[in-house]
BALOVEX-900445 format. One line per field, with one value per atom (N, C-alpha, C): residue in one letter; atom name; x, y, z. Coordinates in steps of 0.02 Angstrom, whole numbers, plus 50000, padded with zeros to 5 digits. Example, Ala and Ser with C-alpha at 12.3 -4.5 7.8 and 13.67 -1.06 7.14 Angstrom:
2
aa = [A/A/A/S/S/S]
at = [N/CA/C/N/CA/C]
c1 = [50660/50615/50660/50642/50684/50645]
c2 = [49716/49775/49835/49888/49947/50002]
c3 = [50390/50390/50390/50354/50357/50394]
***
This chain:
122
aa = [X/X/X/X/X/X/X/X/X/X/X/X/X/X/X/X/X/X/X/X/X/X/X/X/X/X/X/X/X/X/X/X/X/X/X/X/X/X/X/X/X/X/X/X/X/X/X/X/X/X/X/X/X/X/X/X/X/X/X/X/X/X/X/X/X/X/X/X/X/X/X/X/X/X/X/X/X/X/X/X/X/X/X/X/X/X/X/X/X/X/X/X/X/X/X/X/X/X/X/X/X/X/X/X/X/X/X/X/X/X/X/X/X/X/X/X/X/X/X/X/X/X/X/X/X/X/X/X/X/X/X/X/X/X/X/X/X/X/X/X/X/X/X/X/X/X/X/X/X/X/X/X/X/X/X/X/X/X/X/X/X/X/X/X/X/X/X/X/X/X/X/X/X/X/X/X/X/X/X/X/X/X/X/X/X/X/X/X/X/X/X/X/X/X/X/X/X/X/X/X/X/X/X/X/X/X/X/X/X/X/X/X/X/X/X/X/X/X/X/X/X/X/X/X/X/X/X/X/X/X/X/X/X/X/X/X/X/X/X/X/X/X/X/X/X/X/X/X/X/X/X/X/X/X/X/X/X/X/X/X/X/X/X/X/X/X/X/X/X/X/X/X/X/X/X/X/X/X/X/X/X/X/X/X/X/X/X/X/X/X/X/X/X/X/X/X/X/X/X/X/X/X/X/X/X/X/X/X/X/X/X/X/X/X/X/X/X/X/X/X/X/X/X/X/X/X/X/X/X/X/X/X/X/X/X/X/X/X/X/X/X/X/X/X/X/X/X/X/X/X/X/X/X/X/X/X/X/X/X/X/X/X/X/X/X/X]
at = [N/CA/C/N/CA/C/N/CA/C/N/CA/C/N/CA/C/N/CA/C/N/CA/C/N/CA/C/N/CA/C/N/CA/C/N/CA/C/N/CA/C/N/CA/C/N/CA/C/N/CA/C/N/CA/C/N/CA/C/N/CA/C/N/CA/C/N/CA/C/N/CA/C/N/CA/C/N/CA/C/N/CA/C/N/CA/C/N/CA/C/N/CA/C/N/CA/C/N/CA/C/N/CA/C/N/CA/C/N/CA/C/N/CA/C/N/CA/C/N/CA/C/N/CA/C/N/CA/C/N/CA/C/N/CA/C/N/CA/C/N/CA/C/N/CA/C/N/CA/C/N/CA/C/N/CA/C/N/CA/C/N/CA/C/N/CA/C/N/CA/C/N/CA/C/N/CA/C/N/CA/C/N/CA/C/N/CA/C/N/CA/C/N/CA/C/N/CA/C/N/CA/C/N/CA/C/N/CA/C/N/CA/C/N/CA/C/N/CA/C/N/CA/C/N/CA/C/N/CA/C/N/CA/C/N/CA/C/N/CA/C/N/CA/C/N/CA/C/N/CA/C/N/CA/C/N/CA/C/N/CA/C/N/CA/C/N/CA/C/N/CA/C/N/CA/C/N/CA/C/N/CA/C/N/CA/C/N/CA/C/N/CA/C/N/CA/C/N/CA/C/N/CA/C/N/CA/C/N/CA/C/N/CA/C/N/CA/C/N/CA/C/N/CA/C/N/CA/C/N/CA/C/N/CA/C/N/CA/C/N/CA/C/N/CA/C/N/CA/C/N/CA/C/N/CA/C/N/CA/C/N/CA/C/N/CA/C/N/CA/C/N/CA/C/N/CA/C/N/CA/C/N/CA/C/N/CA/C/N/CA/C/N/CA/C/N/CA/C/N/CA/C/N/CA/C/N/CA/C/N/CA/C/N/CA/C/N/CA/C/N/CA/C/N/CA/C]
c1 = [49013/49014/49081/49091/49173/49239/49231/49293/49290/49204/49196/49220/49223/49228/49316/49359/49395/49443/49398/49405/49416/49382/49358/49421/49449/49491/49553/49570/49623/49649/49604/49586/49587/49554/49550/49559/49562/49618/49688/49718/49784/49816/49785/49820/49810/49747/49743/49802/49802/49850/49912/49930/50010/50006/49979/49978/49982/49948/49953/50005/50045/50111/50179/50145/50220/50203/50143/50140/50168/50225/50256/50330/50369/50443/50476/50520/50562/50612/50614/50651/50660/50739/50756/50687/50672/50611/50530/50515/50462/50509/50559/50566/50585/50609/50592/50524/50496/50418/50394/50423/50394/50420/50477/50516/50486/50454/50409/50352/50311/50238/50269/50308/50320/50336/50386/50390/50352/50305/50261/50179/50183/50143/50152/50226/50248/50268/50277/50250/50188/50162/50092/50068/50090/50075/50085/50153/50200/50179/50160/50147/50096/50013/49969/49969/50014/50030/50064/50095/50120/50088/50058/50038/49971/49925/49877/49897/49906/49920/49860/49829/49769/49729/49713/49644/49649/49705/49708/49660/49623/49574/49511/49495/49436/49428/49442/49455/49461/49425/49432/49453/49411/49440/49528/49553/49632/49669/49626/49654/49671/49594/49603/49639/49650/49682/49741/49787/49836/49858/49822/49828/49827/49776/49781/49856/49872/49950/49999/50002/50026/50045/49978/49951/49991/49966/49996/50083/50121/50178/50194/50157/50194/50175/50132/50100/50157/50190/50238/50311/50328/50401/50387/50332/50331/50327/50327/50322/50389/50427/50473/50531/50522/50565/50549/50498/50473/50486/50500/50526/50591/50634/50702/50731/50676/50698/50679/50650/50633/50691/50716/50760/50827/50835/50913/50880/50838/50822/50754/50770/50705/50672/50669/50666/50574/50522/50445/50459/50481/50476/50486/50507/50528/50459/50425/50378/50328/50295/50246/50262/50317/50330/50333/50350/50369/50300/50256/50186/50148/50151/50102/50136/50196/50199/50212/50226/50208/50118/50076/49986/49976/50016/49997/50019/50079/50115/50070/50033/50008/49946/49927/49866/49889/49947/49981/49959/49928/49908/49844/49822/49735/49751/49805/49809/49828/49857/49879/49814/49764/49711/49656/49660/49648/49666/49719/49764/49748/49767/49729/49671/49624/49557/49544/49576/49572/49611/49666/49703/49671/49610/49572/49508/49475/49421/49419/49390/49367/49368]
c2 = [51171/51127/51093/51078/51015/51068/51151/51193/51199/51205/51209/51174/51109/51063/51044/51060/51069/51129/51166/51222/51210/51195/51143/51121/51065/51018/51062/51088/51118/51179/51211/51260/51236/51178/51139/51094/51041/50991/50993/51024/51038/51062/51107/51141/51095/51070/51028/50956/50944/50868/50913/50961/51007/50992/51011/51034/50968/50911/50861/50818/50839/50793/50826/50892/50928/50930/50916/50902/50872/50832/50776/50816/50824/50861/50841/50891/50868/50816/50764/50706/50667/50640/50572/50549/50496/50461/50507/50554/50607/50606/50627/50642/50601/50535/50469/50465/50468/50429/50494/50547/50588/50582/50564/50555/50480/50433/50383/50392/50431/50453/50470/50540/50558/50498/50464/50425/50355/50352/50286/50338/50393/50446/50449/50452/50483/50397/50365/50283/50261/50281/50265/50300/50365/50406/50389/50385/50329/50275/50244/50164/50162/50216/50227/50245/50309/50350/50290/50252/50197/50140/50100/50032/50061/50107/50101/50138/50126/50200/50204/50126/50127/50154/50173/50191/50270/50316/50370/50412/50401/50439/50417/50371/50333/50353/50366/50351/50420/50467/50523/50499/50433/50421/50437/50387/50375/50446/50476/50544/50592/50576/50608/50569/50502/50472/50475/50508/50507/50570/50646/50687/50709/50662/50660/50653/50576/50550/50609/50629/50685/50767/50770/50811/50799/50732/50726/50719/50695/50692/50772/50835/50871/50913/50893/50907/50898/50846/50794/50819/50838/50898/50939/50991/51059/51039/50977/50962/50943/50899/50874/50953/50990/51054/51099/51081/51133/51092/51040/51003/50997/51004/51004/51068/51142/51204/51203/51178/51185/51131/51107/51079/51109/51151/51170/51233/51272/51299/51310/51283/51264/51329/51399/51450/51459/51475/51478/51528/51581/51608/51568/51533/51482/51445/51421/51370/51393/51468/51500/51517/51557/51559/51505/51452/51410/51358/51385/51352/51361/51447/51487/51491/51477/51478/51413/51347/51289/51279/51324/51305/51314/51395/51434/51389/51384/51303/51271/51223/51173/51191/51261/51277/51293/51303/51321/51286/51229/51168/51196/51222/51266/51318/51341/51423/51399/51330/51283/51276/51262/51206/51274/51314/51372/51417/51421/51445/51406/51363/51300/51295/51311/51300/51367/51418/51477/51497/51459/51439/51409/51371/51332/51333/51380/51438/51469/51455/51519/51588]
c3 = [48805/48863/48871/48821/48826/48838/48821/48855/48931/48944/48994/49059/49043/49061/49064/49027/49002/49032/49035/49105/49163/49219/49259/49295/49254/49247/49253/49229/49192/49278/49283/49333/49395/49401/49476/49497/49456/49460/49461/49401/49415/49455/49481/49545/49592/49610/49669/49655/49599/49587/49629/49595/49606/49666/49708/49776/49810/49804/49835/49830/49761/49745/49792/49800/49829/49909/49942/50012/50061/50023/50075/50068/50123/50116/50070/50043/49964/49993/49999/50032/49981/49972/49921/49894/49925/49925/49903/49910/49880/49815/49798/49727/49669/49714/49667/49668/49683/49669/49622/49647/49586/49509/49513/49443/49421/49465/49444/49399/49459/49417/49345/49343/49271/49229/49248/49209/49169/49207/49209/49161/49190/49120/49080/49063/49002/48956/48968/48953/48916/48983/48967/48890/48886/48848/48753/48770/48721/48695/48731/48750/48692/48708/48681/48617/48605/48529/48500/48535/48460/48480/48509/48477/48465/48465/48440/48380/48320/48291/48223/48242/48185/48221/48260/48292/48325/48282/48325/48268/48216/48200/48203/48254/48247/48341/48386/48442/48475/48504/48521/48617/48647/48699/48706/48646/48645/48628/48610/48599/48675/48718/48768/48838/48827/48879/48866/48801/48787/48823/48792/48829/48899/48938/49010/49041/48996/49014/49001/48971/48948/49018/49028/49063/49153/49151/49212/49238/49174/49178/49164/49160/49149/49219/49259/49329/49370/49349/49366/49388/49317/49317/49365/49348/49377/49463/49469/49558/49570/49527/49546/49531/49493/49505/49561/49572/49639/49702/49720/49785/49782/49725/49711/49715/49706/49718/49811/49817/49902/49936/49896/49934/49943/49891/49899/49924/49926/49993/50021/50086/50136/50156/50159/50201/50155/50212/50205/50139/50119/50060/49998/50003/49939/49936/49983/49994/49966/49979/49965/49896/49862/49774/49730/49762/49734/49710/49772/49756/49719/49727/49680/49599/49599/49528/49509/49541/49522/49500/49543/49533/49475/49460/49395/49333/49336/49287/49263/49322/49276/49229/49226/49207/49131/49106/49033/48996/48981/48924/48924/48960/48951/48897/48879/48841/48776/48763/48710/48669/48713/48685/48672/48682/48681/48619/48596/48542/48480/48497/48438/48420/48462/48436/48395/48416/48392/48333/48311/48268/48203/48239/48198/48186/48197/48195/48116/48086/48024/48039]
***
């Protein structure tokens, strides 16, 4: 249930986050706010792995809100390189590659968590 789920997420969320971060034209202003989000994720993320650091084997929440943070700052990059490649060039072929292999991107932390479990399998 919890890969499943895990699946899910990974599969249809991410792409949909991708897609909605890169919807607004690659403009100054779109790619500060994108280098924001990342950065205020990847904080957050930080923020968590060290002041809690007694409670990271007691706490499977803090485990997974860490990884979310995680998750999303790396949603994050793959948008802010994909509005920065559409910017230095605008032409509809760029728009359409640039999408489909930004979608595929964020789905890579699925094949991680994947490897590992299988890593860690008897």
């Amino acid at each position: 249930m919890t890969f499943a789920l895990a699946f899910l997420i990974v599969f249809v969320l991410g792409p949909w986050t991708f897609f909605r971060l890169t919807k607004p034209a690659p403009s100054p202003r779109a790619m500060r706010a994108l280098l924001g989000i990342v950065l205020v994720a990847l904080l957050l993320a930080l923020g968590l792995r060290f002041a809690l650091t007694s409670q990271w084997s007691e706490s499977v929440w803090l485990l997974v809100a860490i990884a979310a943070a995680l998750w999303v700052a790396w949603i994050g990059v793959i948008a802010l390189v994909v509005q920065a490649l559409r910017r230095a060039d605008p032409r509809p072929a760029m728009r359409r590659w640039s999408s489909a292999i930004g979608a595929i991107s964020t789905t890579v932390p699925w094949f991680g968590i994947v490897l590992a479990d299988l890593l860690r399998s008897p």
